[in-house]
N, C-alpha and C positions, 0 to 999 in steps of 0.2 A: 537368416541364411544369406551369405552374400550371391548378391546378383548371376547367374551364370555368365564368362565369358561367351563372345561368339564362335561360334564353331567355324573352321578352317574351311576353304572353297577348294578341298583335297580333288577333286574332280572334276573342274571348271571343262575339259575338255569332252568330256565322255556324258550320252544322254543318261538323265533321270527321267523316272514316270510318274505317275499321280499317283500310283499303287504300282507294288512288284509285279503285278499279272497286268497291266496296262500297256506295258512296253516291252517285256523280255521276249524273248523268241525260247522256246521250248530246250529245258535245260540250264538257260544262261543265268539265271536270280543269283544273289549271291547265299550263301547259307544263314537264315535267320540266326541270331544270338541268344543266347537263354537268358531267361530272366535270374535277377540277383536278388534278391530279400535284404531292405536295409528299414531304419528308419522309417519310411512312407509306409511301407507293408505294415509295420508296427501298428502304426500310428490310426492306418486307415481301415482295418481286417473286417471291425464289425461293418461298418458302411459299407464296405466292398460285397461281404456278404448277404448283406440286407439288399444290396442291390440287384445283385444275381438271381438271388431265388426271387425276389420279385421277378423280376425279367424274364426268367424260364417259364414261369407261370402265366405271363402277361398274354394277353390275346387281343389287347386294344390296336398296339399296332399294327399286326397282319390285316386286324379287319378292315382299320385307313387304307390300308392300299389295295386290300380286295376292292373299298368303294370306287379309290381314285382311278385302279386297272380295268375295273369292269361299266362303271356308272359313269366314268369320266372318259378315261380311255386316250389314245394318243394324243401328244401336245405340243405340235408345233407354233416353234414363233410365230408370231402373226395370227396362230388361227383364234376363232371362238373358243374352243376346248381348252385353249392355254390359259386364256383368260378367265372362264369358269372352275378351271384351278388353282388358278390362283385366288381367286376369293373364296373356295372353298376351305385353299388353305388358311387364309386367315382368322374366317369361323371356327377352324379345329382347336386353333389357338387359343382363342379368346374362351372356347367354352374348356379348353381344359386349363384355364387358368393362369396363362404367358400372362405378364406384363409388357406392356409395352409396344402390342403387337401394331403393327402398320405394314402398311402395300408401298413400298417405295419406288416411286413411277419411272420405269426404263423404258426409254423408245426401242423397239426391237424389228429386224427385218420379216419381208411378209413374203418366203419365196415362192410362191406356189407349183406342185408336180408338174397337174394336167395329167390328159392323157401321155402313151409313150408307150412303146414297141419297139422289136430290135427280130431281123430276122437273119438270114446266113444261105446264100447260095451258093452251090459246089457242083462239081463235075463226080456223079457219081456210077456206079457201074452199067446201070445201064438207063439214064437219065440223069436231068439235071436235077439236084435234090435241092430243096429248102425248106430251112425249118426253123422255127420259130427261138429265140433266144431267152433264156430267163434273165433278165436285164433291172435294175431301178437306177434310175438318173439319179446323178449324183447333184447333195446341197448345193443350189446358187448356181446349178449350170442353168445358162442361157439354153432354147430350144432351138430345135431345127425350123427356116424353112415350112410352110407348109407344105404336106408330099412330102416331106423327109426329105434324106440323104442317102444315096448308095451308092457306093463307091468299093474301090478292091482294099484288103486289107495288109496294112505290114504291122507284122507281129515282130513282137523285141520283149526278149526277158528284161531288159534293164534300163537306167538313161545309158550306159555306156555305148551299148547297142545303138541305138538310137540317134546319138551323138557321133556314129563312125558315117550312116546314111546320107548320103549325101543330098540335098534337100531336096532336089527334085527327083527323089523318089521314094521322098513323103507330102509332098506336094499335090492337096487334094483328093489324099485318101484318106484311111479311118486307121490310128495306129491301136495296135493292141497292147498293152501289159503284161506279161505274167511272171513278174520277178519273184514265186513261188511263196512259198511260209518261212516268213523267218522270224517271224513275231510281228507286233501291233505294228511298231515301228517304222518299220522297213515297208511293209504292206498300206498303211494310212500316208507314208510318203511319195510313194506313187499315186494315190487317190488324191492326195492334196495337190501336188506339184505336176500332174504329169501331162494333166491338159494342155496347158502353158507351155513347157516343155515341147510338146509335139507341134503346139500350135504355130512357136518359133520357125518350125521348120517349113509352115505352109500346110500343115494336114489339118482337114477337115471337122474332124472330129475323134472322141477318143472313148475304147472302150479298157478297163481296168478290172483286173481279176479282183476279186472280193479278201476284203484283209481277215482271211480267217483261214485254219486248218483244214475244215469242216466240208467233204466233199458230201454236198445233199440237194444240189438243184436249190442253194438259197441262194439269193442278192442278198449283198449289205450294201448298204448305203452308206453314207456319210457327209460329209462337208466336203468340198474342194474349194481353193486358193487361185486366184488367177492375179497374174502378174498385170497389172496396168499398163505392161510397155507393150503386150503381146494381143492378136486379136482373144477373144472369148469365142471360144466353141466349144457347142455342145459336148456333154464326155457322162459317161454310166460304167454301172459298175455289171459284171458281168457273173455268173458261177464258176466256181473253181474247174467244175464240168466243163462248161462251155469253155474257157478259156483255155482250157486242154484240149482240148478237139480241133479249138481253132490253131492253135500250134502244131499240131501232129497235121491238117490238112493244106496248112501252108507249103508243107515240104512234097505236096504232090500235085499243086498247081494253081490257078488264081481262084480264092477265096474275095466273094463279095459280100457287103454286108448295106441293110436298108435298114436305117433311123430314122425314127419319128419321135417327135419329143414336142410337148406342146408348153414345159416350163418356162417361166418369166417369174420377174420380182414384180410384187406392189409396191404400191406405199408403205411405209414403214407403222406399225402399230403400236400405240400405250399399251405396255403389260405394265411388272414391277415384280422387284423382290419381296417376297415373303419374311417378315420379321419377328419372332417373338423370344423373350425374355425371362431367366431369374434373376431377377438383382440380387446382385451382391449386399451381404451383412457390413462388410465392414470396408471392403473399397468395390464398390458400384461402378466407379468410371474404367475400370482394370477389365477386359473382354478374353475369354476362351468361346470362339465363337466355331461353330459345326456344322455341318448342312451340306448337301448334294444340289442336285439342278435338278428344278420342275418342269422344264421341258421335257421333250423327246420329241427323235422322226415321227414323219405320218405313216409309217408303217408300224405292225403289231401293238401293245400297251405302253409301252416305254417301262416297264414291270422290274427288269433286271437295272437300265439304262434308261433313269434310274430313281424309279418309285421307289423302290427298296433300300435305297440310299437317304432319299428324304424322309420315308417314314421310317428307317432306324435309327438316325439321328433324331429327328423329333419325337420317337417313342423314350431315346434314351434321356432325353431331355424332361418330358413329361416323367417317369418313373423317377429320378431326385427332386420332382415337386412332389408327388403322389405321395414320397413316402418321408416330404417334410425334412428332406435336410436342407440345410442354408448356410453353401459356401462363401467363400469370403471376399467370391471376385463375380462379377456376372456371367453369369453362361447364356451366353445369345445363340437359336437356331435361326438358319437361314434356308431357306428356298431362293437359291438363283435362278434367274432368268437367261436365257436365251445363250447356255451352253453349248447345245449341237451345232450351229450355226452365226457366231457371231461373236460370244461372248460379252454381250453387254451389259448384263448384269452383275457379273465380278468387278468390270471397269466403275460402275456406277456404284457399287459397295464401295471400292475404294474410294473414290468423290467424297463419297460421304464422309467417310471416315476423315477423312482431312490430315489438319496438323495434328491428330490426336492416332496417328498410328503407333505411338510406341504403347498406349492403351493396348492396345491387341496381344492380348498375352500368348497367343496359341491359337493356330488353326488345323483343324479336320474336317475335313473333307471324304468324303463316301461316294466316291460315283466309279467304282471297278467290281460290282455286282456284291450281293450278300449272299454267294455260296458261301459254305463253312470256312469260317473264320481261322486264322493260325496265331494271329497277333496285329501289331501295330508296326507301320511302316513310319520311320521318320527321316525326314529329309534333312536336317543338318547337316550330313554330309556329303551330299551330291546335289551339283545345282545344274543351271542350264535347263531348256525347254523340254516341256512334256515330250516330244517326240520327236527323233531326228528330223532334220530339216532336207527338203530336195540338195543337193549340191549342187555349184555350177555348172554350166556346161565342162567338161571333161575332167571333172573329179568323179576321183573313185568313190562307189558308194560301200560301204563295209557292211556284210549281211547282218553281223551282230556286233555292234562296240563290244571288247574285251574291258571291264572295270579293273581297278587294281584290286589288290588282297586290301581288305581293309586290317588296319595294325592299332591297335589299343594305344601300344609301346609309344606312339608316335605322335600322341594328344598332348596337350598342357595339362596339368592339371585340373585346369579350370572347365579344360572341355572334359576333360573326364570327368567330373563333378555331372556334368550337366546329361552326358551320357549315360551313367550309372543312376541318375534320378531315373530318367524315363525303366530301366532294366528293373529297379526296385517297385515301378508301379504297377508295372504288368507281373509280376511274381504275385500279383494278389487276383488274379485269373488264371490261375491254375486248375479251379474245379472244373473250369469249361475248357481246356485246351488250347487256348486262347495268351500266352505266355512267353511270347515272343518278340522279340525288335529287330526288323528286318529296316537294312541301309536302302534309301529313298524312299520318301511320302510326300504327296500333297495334292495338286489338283489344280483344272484348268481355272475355275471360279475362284479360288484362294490365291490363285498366281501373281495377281496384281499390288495386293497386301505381302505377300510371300516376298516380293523381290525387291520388299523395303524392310525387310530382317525380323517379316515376324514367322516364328517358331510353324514349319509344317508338319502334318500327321498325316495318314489315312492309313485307315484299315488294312488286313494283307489278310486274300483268302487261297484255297488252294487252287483257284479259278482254273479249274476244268475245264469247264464249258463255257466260261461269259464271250470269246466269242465267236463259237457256235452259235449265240444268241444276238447277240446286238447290233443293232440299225438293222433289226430284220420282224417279217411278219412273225419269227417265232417269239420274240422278249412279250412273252404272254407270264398272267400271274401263275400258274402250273408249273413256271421253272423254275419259282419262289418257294424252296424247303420251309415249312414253318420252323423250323427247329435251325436250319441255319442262321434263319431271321432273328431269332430271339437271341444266338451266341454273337450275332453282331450289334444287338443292341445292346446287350449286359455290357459288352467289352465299351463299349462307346459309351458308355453313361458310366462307370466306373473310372475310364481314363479321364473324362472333361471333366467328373467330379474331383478329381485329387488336382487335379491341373487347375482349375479354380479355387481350391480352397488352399493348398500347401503353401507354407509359408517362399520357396524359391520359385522360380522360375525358368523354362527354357528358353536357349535363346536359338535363332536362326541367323540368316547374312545375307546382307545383300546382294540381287545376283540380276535375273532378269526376267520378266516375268513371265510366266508358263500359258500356253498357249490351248 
């Protein structure tokens, strides 16, 4: 079969996600495609099948991550924990029979929390009130101060807001965030950018509403970004609760707020990626490589975000050893390092990989939770970073990029070849509901291989809830359906297996790499 063309850069301007529920804002995805029966389906029905009912049946993978979420439990870079999982994962390998497996050594950062608290004093009816904030400092911020910080607050839905303030009177206060739910997006844009942002102006410190729908008295956490030209101060993430209250209390007179934050970085710590292997029958050096990130925050399991990521890919991997088929290309699992925070281990996959990237026949990626499966997301046609970036000072931020229609009519043939392969492979996932091609897939750890044109995937679930759950004390194993677990591994171990063995290939394009 000839080679597929590369697919068009049809949306250079407009963000893509790692998966459809990673970035859209409630409503916005575009409508998944149905599957087409050609060729592959033919070709592939019994294997498909044999694969599936294994997999429904399977219970080796749930138990991995029962052990990793409970016996292992949260994994941040740097800490012990991360590292005892990571050797654990290497043993899983080796005894169920990877080739090839190795720990390839990433230096990774060591930020650590500390203590931290966050309180709110107000003029209340008939005293002063203060009361305690449900707060988690956000990745890589610097701490306060000992004795904290407290100061009056200015509260602003947006950068625009913020950017009209004129500095000296954000100058040494505490600003707030709460540019509402409009998806991952927009919401991890403020948590990322917004420190900096304020810090520009002379404030203090910064507190940020939580990027999530989900009004329950949780923190999420995350990463944040600080600009190198600006100073570094402390910034947390706040309740969607709290961050209301502080809005509504602002308009009836000065609100104060007291931070304590005892976070700093270490030294930076040897961990490594997680490697294992089937080799290929007939071309070995040709890679469909899979895997999610064995990190997570120090809050809750890292269960949804994403145990459940790692061990469906590496269960789907294990079920085409178990049941003895031998594709024609190798299929490589990975455990990346040091996603939440840093990403140094997708950087250091690519290293490796070298001059031999055009080997990389395809990647998936699994890190936007294993609720129930719908299909497979592929990114050929939308490139650009995982998630919108802060804009300058005085650009407009847009609550949700509008995508275009996407148009068949409007492909080369050859992208339509390469389009219609993937539509034909998911038609053989039909029994599990699971039969879909949703426009954008890939992932922050794949991002680096990604945006030197090799072919991205990942999963698309109906993601309800993932994040309700994630970077919080809740991404516990309890949120893990066994049964959604399993529809995400059949589908994962069906797709890498026809994508290793079929005689074409998809291709991807070069763009820039996902964050």
């Amino acid at each position: 079969m000839k080679r597929f063309a590369a697919l068009a850069m049809c949306a250079a301007l407009f963000a893509a996600q790692s998966g459809m529920a990673q970035i859209g804002a409630p409503g916005e995805r575009p409508a998944p495609l149905t599957a087409i029966p050609g060729p592959l389906a033919t070709k592939y029905k019994a294997d498909a099948d044999r694969i599936i009912e294994a997999a429904m049946a399977d219970n080796d993978g749930y138990a991995a991550l029962t052990y990793l979420t409970d016996h292992i439990g949260k994994r941040l870079s740097g800490t012990p924990q991360l590292n005892t999982a990571v050797a654990w994962g290497a043993e899983l390998m080796k005894k169920t029979g990877f080739q090839n497996v190795q720990i390839q050594p990433v230096m990774v950062p060591h930020w650590v929390r500390g203590n931290e608290s966050a309180t709110i004093t107000y003029k209340g009816e008939a005293e002063t009130i203060t009361k305690p904030l449900h707060m988690l400092g956000l990745g890589m911020s610097v701490g306060t101060a000992k004795g904290g910080i407290t100061a009056p607050v200015v509260f602003v839905h947006d950068f625009a807001e913020l950017d009209k303030l004129p500095d000296a009177e954000v100058k040494g206060k505490i600003v707030v965030f709460n540019p509402g739910w409009h998806g991952y997006g927009v919401g991890s844009m403020y948590r990322t950018g917004g420190p900096s942002r304020a810090a520009a102006k002379g404030a203090a410190a910064v507190l940020v509403r939580s990027a999530t729908g989900l009004a329950m008295q949780i923190p999420h956490t995350g990463t944040l970004r600080y600009d190198e030209k600006q100073p570094k101060i402390p910034a947390a993430a706040i309740t969607v609760e709290d961050a209301l209250l502080i809005e509504r209390l602002v308009k009836d007179g000065p609100v104060t707020v007291h931070l304590e934050m005892e976070a700093h970085m270490g030294p930076e710590v040897k961990a490594g990626n997680v490697i294992g292997e089937i080799v290929g029958s007939e071309h070995p050096e040709q890679v469909v490589v899979l895997g999610g990130h064995i990190d997570s925050w120090d809050v809750g399991q890292g269960a949804q975000d994403d145990g459940g990521g790692i061990m469906s890919t590496f269960e789907a991997v294990s079920l085409i050893h178990k049941l003895g088929l031998k594709p024609k290309r190798t299929i490589r699992v990975v455990f990346w390092v040091n996603e939440e925070n840093g990403g140094a281990g997708g950087r250091a996959y690519r290293q490796w990989i070298g001059d031999k990237i055009g080997d990389q026949v395809a990647a998936i990626e699994s890190d936007g939770g294993v609720e129930k499966p719908l299909g497979i997301g592929y990114g050929g046609f939308f490139g650009g970073p995982r998630r919108p970036q802060a804009p300058a000072p005085g650009a407009t931020v847009a609550a949700a990029p509008v995508r275009p229609a996407f148009d068949e009519r409007a492909l080369s043939p050859e992208e339509k070849q390469s389009f219609d392969a993937l539509r034909d492979i998911v038609s053989l996932l039909s029994s599990i509901g699971t039969d879909t091609v949703s426009l954008g897939g890939g992932g922050s750890d794949i991002g680096p291989i990604v945006a030197d044109g090799v072919p991205s995937l990942s999963p698309r679930t109906v993601g309800d809830h993932y994040f309700d759950w994630h970077h919080t004390e809740a991404d516990t194993l309890d949120k893990v359906d066994p049964d959604s677990f399993k529809r995400n591994t059949a589908m994962l171990s069906v797709v890498a297996y026809v994508l290793a063995d079929m005689d074409g290939r998809l291709v991807g394009h070069k763009g820039i790499a996902r964050e």
